[in-house]
C-alpha positions in Angstrom: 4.6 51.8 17.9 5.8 52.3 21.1 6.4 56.1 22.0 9.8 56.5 23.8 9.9 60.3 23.9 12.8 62.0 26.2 12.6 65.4 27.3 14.3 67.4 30.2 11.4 70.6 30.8 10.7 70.9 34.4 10.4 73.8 36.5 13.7 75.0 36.9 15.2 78.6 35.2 15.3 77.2 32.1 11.2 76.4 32.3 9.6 75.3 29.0 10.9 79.3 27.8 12.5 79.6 24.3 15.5 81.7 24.0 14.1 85.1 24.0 11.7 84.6 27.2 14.9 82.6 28.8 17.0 86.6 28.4 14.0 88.2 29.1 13.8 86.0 32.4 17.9 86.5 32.7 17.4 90.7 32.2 14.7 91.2 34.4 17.1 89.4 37.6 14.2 86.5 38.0 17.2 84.1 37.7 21.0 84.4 37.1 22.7 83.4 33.9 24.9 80.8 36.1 21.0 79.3 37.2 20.1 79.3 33.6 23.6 77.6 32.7 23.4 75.0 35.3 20.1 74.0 34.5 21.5 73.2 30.6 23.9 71.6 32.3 21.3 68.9 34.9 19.1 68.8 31.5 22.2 67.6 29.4 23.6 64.9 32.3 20.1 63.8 32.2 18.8 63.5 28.0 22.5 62.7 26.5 23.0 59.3 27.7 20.2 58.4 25.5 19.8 61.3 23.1 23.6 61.4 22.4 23.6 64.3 20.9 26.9 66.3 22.3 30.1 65.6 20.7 32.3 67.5 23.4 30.9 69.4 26.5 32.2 72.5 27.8 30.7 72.7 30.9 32.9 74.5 33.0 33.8 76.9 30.7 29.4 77.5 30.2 29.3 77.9 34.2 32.3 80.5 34.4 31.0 82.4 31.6 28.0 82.6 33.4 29.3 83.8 36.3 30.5 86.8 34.2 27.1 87.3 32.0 27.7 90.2 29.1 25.2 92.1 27.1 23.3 91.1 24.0 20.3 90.4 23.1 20.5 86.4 24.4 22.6 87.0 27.7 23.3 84.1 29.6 21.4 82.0 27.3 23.4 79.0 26.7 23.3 77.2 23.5 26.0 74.8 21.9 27.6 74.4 18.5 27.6 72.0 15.4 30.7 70.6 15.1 32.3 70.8 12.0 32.5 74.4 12.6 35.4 76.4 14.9 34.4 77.0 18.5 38.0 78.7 20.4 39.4 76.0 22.8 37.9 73.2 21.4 38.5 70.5 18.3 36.8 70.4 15.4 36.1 66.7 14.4 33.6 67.0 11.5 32.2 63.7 13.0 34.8 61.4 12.2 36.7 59.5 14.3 39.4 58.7 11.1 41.9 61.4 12.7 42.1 63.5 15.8 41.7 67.3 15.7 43.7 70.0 17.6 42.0 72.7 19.3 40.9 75.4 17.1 42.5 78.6 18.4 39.7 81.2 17.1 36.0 81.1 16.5 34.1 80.3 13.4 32.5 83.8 11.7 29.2 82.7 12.2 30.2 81.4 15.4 31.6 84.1 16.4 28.5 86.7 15.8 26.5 83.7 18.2 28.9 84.7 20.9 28.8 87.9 20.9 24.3 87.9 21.5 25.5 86.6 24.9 24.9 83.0 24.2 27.0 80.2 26.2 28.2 77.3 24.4 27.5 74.3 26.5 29.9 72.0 24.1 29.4 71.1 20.4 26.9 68.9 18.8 27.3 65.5 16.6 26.8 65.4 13.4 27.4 62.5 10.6 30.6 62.2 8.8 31.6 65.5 7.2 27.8 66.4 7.6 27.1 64.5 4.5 24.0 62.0 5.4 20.4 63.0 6.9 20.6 61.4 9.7 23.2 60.8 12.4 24.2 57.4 12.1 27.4 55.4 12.4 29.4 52.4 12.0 31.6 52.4 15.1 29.2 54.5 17.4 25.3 54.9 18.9 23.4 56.9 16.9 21.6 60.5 17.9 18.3 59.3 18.5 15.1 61.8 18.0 13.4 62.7 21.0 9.9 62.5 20.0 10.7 58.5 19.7 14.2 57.3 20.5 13.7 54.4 17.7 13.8 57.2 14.9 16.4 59.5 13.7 17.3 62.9 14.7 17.7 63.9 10.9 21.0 65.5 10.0 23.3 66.7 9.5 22.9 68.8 12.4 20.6 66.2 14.0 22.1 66.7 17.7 21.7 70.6 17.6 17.9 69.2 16.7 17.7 66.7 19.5 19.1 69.1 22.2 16.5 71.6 21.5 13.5 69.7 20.6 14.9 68.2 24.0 15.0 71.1 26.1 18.4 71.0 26.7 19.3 74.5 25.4 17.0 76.8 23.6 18.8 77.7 20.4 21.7 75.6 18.5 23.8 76.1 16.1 23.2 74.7 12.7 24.3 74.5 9.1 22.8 73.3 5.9 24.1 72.0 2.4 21.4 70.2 1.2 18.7 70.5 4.9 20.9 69.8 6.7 19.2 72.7 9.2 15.3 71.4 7.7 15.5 67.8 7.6 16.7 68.2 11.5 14.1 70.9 12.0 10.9 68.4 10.7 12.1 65.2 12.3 12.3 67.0 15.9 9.5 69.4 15.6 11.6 72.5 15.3 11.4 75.8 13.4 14.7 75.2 10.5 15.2 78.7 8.4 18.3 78.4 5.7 19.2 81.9 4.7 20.0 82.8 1.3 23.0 82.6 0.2 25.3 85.2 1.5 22.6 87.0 4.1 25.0 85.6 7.0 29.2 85.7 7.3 30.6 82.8 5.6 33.9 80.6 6.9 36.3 80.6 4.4 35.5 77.0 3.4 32.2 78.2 2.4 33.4 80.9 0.0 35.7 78.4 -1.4 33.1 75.9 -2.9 32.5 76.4 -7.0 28.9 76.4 -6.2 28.0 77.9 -2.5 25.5 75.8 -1.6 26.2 76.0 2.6 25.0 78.5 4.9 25.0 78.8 8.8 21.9 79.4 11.0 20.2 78.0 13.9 17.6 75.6 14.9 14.7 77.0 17.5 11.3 76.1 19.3 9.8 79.4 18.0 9.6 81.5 15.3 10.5 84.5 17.2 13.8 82.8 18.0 14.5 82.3 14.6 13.7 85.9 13.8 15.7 87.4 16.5 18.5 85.5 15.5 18.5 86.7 12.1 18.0 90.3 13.5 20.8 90.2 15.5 23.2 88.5 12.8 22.5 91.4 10.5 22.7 94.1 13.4 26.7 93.0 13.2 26.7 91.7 9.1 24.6 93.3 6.2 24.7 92.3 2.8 24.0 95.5 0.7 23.2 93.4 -2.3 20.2 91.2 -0.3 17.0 92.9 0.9 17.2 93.5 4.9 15.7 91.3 6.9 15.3 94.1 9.5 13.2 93.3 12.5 10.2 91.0 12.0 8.2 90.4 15.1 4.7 89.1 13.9 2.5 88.2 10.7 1.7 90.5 8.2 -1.7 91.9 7.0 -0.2 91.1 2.8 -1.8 88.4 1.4 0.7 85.6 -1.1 0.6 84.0 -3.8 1.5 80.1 -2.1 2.4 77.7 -4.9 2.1 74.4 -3.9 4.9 71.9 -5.9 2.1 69.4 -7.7 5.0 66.5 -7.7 8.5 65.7 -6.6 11.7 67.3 -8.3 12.5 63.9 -8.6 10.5 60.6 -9.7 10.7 59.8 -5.4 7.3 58.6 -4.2 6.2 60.5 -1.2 4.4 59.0 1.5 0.5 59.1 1.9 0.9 61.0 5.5 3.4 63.8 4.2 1.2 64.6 0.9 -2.1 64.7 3.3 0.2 67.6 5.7 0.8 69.5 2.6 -2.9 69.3 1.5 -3.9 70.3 4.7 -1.0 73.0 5.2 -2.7 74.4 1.6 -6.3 74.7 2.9 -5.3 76.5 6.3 -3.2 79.4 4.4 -6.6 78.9 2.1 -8.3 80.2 5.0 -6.1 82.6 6.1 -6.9 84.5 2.8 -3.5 83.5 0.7 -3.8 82.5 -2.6 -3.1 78.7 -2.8 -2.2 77.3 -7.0 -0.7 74.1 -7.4 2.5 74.6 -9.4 5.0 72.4 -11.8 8.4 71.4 -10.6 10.9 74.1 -12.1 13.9 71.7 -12.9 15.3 69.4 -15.1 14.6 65.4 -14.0 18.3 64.8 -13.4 18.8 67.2 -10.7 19.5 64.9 -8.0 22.1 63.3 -10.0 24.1 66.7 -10.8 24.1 67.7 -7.1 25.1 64.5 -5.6 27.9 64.4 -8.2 28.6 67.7 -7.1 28.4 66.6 -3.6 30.9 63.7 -4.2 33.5 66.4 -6.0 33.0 68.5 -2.2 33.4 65.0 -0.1 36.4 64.3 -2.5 38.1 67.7 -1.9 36.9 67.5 2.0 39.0 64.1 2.4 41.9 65.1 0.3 42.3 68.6 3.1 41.9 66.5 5.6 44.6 64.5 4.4 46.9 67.4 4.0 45.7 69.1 7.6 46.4 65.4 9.5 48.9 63.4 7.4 49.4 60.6 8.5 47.2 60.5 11.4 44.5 60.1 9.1 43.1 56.8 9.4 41.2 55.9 5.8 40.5 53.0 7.4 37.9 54.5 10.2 36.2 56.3 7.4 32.4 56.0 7.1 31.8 53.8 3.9 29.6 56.4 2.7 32.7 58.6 2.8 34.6 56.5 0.4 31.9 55.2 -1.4 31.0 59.1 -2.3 34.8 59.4 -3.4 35.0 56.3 -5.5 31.4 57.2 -6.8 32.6 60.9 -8.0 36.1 59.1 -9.6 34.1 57.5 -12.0 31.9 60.3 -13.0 34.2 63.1 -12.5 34.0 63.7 -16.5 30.4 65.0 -15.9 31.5 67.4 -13.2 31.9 70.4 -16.1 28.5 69.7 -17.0 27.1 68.9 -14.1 27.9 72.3 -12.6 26.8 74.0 -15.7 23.3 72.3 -16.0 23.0 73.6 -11.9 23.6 76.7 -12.3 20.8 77.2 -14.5 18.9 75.2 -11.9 19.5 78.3 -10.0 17.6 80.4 -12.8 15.0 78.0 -13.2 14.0 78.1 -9.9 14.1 81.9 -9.2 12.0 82.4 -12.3 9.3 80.5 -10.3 8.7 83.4 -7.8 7.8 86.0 -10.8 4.5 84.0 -10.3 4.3 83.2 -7.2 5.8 84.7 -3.6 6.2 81.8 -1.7 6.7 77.8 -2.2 5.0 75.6 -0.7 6.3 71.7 -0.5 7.6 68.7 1.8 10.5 69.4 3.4 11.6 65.2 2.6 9.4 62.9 0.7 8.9 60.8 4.1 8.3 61.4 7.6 11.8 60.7 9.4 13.0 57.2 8.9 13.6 54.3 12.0 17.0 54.2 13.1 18.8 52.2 10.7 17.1 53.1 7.2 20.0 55.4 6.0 22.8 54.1 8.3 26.4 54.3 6.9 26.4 50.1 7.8 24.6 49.2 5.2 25.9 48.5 1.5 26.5 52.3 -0.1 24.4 51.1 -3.0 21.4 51.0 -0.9 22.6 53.8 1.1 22.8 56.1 -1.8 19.4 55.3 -3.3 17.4 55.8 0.0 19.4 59.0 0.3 17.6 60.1 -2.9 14.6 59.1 -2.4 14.2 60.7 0.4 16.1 64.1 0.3 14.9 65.8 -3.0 13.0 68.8 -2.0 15.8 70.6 0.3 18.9 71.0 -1.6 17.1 73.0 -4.3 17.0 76.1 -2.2 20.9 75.0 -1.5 21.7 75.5 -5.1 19.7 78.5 -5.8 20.7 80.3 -2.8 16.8 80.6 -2.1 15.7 81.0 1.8 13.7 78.3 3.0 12.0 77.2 6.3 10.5 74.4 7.9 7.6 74.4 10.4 6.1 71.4 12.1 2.3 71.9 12.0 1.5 68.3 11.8 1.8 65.2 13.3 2.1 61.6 11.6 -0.7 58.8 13.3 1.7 57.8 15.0 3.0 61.0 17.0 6.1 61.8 14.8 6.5 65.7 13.9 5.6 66.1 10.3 6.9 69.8 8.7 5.4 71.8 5.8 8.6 73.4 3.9 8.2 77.2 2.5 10.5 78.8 -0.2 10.7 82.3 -1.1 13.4 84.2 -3.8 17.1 85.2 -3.0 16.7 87.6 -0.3 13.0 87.4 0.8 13.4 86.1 4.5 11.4 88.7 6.1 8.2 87.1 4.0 8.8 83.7 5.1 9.0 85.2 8.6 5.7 87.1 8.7 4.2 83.9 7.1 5.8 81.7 9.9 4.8 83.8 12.4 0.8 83.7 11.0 1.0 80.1 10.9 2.5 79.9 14.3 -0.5 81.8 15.7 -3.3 80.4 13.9 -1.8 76.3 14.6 0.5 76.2 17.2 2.4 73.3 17.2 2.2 70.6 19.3 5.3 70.1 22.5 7.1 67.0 22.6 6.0 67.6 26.5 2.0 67.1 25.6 0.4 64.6 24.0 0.7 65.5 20.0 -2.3 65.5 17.7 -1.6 63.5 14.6 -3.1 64.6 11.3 -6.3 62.8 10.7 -6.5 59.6 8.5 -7.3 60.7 4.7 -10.6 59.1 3.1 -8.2 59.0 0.1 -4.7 60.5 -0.5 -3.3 61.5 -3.8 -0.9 64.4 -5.4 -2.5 68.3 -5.4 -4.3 68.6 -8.4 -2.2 70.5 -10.8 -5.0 72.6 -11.7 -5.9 73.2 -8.2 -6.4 76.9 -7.5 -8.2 77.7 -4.4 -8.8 81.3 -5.9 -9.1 83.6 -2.8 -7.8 87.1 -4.2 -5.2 89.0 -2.3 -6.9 91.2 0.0 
């Protein structure tokens, strides 16, 4: 396979830094917030023709705000948003090109609390249709192709927040996730990917709206302490008195966890030799660190991934029916993504089942909690594959076929989306051939601060590879198979 990587670190004020060292450089007066802006800026002119990542720059707005640099934790660091959420002054297309969208006139919530760390938008990022596909693909236009090879995909359904950071374009994006749509980015680009639980962050109103609240907002980093900060500074300005703080988590801790590691797929998917071998290896190196590794049962019902994309088809339904009454007649049906209208006409033929279909996943939610009485974190794939050549999950292709690769290959994330669990992904391997490969840790409704400190061990004792050095792949199995469900690697808590 050819490697056709694209990435913009030089020495410049940017540097290779992550957010936090990028205001640390900013604060201490080595270089200006209008340096660090422009440099986002060169970076972008130079990785987007090819990356295509930005839906709409704001570039001169970036440079002036610059100029007057704020407070906040990430001063001057710029950063840009997804775009099916509100950034003031600019429109919000959802990733369609079916109807044309007005300047929104106030920021998003989430949005909003970005802003006020002291990050500078530098535009907003793609996404697929109404964020619903995993990777960012379309019909009428190029794809967002993944920086680590430009044949792959990005992942979505932020998948050009992912390529702009794992690009070194900007530090820290904006991200949001409905079924991993911040994870399935975060492992195809070799990015840290947390999803919060369910109402730890301010929510749009769309988001409060749904009958199941399956989205959250977040970001997509190059480090864990990023990630961490982020969520620090989120709940500095929003707390949740019903959800556990998060409070300030700056490094591992010395408690040792009970890891269950998922024995099989929630769904009857087959998942690739390379991504079982990661998790294997993933098990034996928190093995080491002294965590206590079991190989657990899959907590839900078999037809799980048929009641949530039903439910996801009733969402895409209600989606296109607002958009309808927002545009009118400027809404072209026509230029609608055939996955779009095949999810619709899908859902109108099994909207019957929505009653049940809702009821069976709210007890998903149950089912799935009940797993951390045993255990304190979850241990799985993040997808069942490692991210797919451009083309494999394109909206031009028949939706039939569309749909079922869409299943196969996305039936770990979106249970943390229906239980409202926190989840994150970290890239600690590599496929053979160079792509990032993630390990995907769960932990129970309110328990970010332990997937944190674990991220933050894991970060230490394997950092992962840059997209700017040569990446060691995990090595080639003797043999491959599922974890043993009676595996138990017995080393106590201590």
């Amino acid at each position: 396979m050819k490697n056709n990587r694209v990435h913009t670190f030089k020495d410049d004020a940017l540097a290779d830094l992550d957010a936090c060292g990028v205001a640390t450089r900013i604060a201490s007066g080595e270089v200006s917030a209008r340096e660090v802006v422009e440099a986002a800026i060169a970076r972008a002119h130079d990785a987007d023709p090819i990356l295509r990542g930005l839906a709409t720059e704001d570039f001169d707005r970036a440079l002036s705000a610059g100029d007057h640099r704020g407070g906040g934790a990430f001063g001057g660091v710029p950063t840009a948003i997804k775009d099916n959420t509100a950034l003031a002054g600019l429109p919000t297309q959802f990733g369609s090109t079916a109807f044309r969208a007005a300047p929104a006139s106030a920021n998003g919530h989430f949005v909003d609390q970005m802003v006020r760390t002291g990050m500078i938008p530098i535009g907003k990022t793609r996404l697929p249709e109404f964020a619903f596909n995993v990777t960012c693909e379309y019909t009428r236009d190029e794809p967002v192709r993944n920086p680590w090879n430009t044949d792959y995909s990005a992942g979505g359904s932020s998948g050009g927040a992912a390529a702009l950071v794992a690009a070194g374009v900007v530090p820290i994006a904006h991200a949001t996730d409905a079924g991993g749509s911040i994870r399935i980015p975060a492992a195809a680009c070799g990015l840290v990917g947390l999803k919060p639980s369910r109402g730890r962050l301010v929510e749009d109103v769309s988001e409060k709206a749904m009958p199941l609240r399956i989205a959250v907002q977040g970001v997509l980093t190059r480090s864990v302490r990023d990630t961490a900060r982020m969520m620090f500074e989120a709940e500095r300005r929003y707390r949740n008195a019903r959800l556990r703080p998060v409070c300030d988590v700056a490094g591992s801790s010395r408690t040792r966890l009970r890891i269950g590691v998922l024995s099989a797929a929630p769904t009857p998917s087959p998942v690739d030799s390379e991504t079982r071998e990661s998790i294997r290896l993933t098990a034996d190196l928190l093995d080491s660190l002294g965590h206590h590794v079991t190989a657990v049962a899959v907590p839900v019902r078999p037809d799980f991934m048929r009641d949530y994309l039903l439910y996801m088809g009733l969402l895409m339904t209600s989606i296109r029916s607002a958009a309808t009454r927002i545009v009118g007649s400027s809404l072209d049906r026509a230029e609608l993504e055939a996955t779009t209208s095949g999810l619709c006409d899908r859902y109108r033929r099994a909207s019957l089942r929505t009653p049940i279909a809702i009821h069976r996943l709210r007890e998903v939610q149950k089912r799935f909690r009940s797993t951390f009485d045993h255990v304190d974190v979850l241990l799985s794939p993040a997808v069942a594959h490692s991210t797919p050549i451009l083309g494999h999950l394109s909206p031009d292709q028949p939706f039939d076929s569309w749909f079922e690769r869409l299943s196969a290959f996305d039936c770990y994330a979106p249970l943390n989306n229906i239980s409202g669990t926190p989840a994150i992904t970290l890239p600690l391997h590599r496929t053979r051939s160079g792509l990032p490969l993630a390990s995907h840790f769960s932990a129970n409704i309110g328990d970010e601060r332990t997937l944190l400190e674990l991220a933050f061990e894991l970060e230490e004792a394997m950092p992962w590879a840059r997209i700017d050095n040569q990446p060691q792949p995990i090595p080639a199995p003797d043999e491959v198979g599922s974890i043993d469900a009676g595996r138990d690697t017995a080393r106590r808590p201590g």
